[in-house]
C-alpha positions in Angstrom: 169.1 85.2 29.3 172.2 85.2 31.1 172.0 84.2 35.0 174.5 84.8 37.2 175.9 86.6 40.9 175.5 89.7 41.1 177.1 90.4 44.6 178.4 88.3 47.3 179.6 88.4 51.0 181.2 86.2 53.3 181.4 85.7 57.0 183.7 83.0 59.5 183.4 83.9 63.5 187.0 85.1 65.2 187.5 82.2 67.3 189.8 79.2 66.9 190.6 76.1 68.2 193.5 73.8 67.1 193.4 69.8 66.5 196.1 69.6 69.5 194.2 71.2 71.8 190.9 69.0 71.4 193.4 66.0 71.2 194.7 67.0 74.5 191.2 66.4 76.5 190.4 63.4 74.8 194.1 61.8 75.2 194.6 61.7 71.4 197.4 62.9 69.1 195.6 66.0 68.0 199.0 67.1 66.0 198.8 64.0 63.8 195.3 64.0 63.5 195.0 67.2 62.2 198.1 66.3 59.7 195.9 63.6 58.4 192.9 65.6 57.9 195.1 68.9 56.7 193.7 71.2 59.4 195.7 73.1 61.4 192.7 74.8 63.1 188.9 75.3 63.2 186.7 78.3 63.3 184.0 78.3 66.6 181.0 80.6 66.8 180.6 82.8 69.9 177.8 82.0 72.3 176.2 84.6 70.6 176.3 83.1 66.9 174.2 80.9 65.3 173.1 80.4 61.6 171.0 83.2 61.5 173.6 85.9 62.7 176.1 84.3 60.5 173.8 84.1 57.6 172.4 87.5 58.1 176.2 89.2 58.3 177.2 87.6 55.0 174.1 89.0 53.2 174.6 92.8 54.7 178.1 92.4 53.1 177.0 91.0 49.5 174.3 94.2 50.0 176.9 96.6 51.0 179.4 96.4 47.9 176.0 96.5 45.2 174.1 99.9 47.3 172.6 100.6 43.8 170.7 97.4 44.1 167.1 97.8 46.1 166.2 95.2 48.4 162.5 95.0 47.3 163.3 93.6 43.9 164.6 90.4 46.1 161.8 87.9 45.1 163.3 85.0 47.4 165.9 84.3 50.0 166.6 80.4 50.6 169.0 79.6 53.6 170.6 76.3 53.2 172.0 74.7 56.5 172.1 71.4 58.6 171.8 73.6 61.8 169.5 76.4 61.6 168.6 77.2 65.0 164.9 76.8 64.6 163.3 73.3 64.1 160.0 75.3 63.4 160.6 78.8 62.2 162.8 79.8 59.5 166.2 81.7 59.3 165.4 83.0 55.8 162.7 84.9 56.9 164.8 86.8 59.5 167.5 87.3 57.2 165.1 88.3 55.0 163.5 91.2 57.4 167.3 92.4 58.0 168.3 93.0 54.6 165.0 94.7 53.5 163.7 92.4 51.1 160.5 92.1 53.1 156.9 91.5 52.0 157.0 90.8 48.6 159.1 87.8 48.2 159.3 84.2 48.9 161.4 82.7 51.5 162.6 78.8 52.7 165.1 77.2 54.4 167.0 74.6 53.0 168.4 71.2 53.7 170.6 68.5 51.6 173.8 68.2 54.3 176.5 70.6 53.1 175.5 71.3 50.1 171.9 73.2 50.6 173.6 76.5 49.9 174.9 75.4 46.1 171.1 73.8 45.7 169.6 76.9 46.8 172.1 79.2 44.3 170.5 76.9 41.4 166.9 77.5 43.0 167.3 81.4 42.7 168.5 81.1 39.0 165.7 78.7 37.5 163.3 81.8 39.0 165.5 84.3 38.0 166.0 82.9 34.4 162.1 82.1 34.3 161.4 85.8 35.0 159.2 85.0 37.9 161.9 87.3 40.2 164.5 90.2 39.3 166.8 88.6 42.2 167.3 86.0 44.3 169.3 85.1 47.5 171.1 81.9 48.0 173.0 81.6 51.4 174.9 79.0 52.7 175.5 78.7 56.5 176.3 76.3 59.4 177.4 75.7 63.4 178.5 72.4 62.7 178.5 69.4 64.8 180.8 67.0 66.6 180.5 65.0 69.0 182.8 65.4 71.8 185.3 63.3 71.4 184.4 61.7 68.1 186.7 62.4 64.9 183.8 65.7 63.3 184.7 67.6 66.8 188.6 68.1 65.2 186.9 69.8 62.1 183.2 70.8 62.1 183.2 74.5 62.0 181.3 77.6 61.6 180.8 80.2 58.4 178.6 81.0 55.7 178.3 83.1 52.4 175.6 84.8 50.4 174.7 85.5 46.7 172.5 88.0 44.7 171.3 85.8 41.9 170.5 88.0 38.9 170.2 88.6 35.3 171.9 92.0 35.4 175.5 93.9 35.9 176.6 90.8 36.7 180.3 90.0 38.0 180.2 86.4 36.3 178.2 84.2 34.7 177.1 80.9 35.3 177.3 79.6 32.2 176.2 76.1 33.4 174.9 74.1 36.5 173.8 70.0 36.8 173.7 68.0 39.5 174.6 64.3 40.5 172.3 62.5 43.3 172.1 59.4 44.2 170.8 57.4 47.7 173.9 57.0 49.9 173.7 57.6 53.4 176.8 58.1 54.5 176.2 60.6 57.3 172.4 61.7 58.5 171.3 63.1 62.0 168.0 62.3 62.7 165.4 65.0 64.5 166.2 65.4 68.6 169.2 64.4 67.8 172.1 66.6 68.9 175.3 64.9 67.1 175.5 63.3 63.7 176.4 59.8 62.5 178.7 59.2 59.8 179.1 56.2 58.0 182.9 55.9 58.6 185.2 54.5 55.3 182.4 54.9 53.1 182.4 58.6 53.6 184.8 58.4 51.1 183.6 56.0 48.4 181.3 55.2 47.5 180.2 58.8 48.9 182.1 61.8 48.1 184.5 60.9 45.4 182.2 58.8 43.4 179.4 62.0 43.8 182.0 65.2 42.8 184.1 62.6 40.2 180.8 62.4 38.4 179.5 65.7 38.4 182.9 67.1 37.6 182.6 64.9 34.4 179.4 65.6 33.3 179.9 68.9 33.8 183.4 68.9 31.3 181.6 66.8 29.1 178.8 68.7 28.6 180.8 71.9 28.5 183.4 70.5 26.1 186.2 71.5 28.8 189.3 70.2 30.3 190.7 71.2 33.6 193.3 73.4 31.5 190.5 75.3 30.5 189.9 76.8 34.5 192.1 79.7 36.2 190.1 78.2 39.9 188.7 75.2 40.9 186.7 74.7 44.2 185.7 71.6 45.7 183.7 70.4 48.6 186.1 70.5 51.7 185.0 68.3 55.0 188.5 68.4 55.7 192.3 69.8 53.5 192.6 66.2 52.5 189.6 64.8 50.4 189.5 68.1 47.9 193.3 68.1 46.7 193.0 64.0 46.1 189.6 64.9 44.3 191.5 67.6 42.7 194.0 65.6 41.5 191.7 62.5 40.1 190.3 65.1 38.0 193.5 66.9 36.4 193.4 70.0 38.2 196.3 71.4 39.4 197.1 72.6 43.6 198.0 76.2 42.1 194.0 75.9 40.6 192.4 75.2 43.7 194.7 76.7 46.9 192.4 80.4 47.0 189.3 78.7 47.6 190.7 75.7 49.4 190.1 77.5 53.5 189.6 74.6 55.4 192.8 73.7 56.5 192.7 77.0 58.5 188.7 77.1 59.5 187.7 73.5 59.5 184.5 72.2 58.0 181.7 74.9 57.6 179.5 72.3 56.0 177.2 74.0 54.0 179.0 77.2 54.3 182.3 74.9 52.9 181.8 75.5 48.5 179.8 79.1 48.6 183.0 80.5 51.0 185.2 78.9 48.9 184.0 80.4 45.7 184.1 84.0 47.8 187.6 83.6 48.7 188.0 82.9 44.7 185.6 86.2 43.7 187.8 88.3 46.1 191.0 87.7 44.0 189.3 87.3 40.4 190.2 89.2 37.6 187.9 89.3 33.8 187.8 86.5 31.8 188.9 84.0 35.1 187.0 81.0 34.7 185.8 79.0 38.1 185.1 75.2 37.9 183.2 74.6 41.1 181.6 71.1 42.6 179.8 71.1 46.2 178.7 67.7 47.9 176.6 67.4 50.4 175.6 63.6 51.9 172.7 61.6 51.7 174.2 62.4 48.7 174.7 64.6 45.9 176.9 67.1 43.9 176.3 70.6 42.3 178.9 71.4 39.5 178.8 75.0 38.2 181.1 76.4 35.2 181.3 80.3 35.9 182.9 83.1 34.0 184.2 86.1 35.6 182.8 89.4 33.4 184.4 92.9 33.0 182.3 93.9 35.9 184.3 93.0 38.4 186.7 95.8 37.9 183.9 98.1 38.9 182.4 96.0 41.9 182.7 97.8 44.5 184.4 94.6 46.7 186.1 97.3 49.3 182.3 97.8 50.7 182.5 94.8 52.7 185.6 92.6 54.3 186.9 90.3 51.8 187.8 86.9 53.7 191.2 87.2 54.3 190.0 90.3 55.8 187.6 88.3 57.6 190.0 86.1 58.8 192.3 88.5 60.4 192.7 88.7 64.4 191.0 85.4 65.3 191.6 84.3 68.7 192.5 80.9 69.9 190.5 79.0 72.6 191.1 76.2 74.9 188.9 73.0 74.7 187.1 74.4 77.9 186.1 78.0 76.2 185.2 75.9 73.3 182.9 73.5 75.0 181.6 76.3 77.1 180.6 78.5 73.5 179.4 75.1 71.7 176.6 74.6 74.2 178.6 71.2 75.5 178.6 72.4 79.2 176.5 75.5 80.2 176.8 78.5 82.8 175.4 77.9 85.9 172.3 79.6 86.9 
């Protein structure tokens, strides 16, 4: 049976904030800091936004463009996010209730760092492929964290994506998914705790190069491929820098991976970073395109997926909801005090 996505939507809030302007407050060179991290600016949720709103827009869109499709033959909805709102109640049951997919189904909320929303898309096809549900719902979502001051605040971000997992009028096919884990905590919150901790230089190795590196491979290997065998390729993105040097290890080319590579202009979304990334890919892709695509999420571990774009996708009805470009028209810059103000780091007076 083939498994693959059905639909998809995407979502990244309106408001911006550039690396100068937090560098500013904090008496650092924002400019060159943002250089060296390849972001020119950030997304920011409105006080208003959290994962659950963000999570629950990019679902009506991927439900929107596929109105043949009826929400009750959704048999599960998983929500993968390092900051859903609720430490005990979860988002995918409210985003469950908004797109209609309510009472028959199964629904969890997810958590492996950024890349919960790639685990959850491989959740929804082992049930879809087993037959034990017609469709399934992987979302991935954050309102990332930074410490004030501290060197996440110039690129944790805000955005998320969702995918109809199915077996049926598919728009591509996922021909192939493995994963790479392994113990290494190079960033970890723990619970109360407001701000993460990151494990500084070996964020890098032996973290997320050594983790996408080997899935990549595996993935080729098993698959008999070669970067010249991929239109796209979409990589984890924590900041513009790490996924065109991963790129490049690997053999792929900056022509394969510049549609889906969106953080240099909304920062870190966490695990909203790989599932928008693929969108921005899905929005552009014609039949036959083939997608190479490797999440990473720390504590650590990697999701490599080898999809194939199908004839469908000349009939999708994509115009139904914003594509992200779309999206990411009229966004609206803030200064550092707006910013704080929406981010919860000082609050409205009584």
């Amino acid at each position: 049976m083939e498994v693959g996505i059905v639909s998809y939507g995407a979502y990244v809030p309106r408001y911006r904030i550039t690396p100068e302007e937090i560098g500013r407050v904090w008496g650092v060179n924002g400019k060159a800091m943002g250089k060296g991290l390849f972001i020119n600016q950030k997304s920011v949720p409105s006080p208003d936004e959290d994962v659950v709103t963000i999570a629950t827009e990019a679902a009506r869109g991927m439900m929107a463009r596929v109105p043949e499709v009826n929400p009750e033959d959704i048999g599960c909805v998983y929500v993968g996010s390092e900051s859903h709102p609720y430490a005990v109640k979860p988002t995918s049951t409210i985003v469950a209730e908004a797109i209609g997919a309510t009472p028959a189904m199964t629904a969890a909320d997810l958590e492996f760092a950024c890349k919960a929303g790639t685990a959850g898309i491989q959740m929804c096809m082992g049930l879809v492929g087993s037959g034990m549900v017609k469709y399934g719902v992987a979302i991935g979502a954050d309102t990332s964290q930074g410490a004030p001051g501290d060197a996440l605040e110039y690129s944790a971000s805000a955005g998320g994506a969702a995918y109809l997992i199915g077996s049926e009028d598919l728009i591509a096919v996922i021909n192939k998914t493995l994963s790479f884990t392994t113990d290494t905590p190079d960033f970890w919150r723990r619970e109360g705790q407001e701000y993460p901790s990151h494990g500084g230089r070996f964020t890098g190795e032996p973290a997320y190069f050594r983790h996408i590196t080997s899935a990549a491979r595996m993935m080729m290997e098993a698959q008999g491929t070669t970067p010249d065998d991929y239109d796209y390729a979409v990589f984890h993105q924590p900041n513009g820098k790490f996924p065109t040097r991963v790129a490049a290890q690997l053999g792929f080319t900056n022509e394969q991976i510049t549609q889906g590579l969106l953080t240099p202009e909304i920062g870190n979304t966490y695990s909203g970073a790989v599932p928008l990334g693929l969108a921005s890919v899905l929005d552009v892709a014609k039949p036959g395109d083939r997608i190479f695509v490797t999440s990473y999420g720390s504590g650590a571990g990697s999701d490599a997926f080898d999809i194939t774009v199908t004839d469908r996708i000349s009939s999708y009805k994509r115009e139904k909801a914003k594509t992200l470009a779309q999206v990411m028209e009229n966004t609206v810059q803030l200064d550092y005090a707006k910013y704080a103000l929406y981010k919860n780091k000082i609050l409205m007076p009584e």
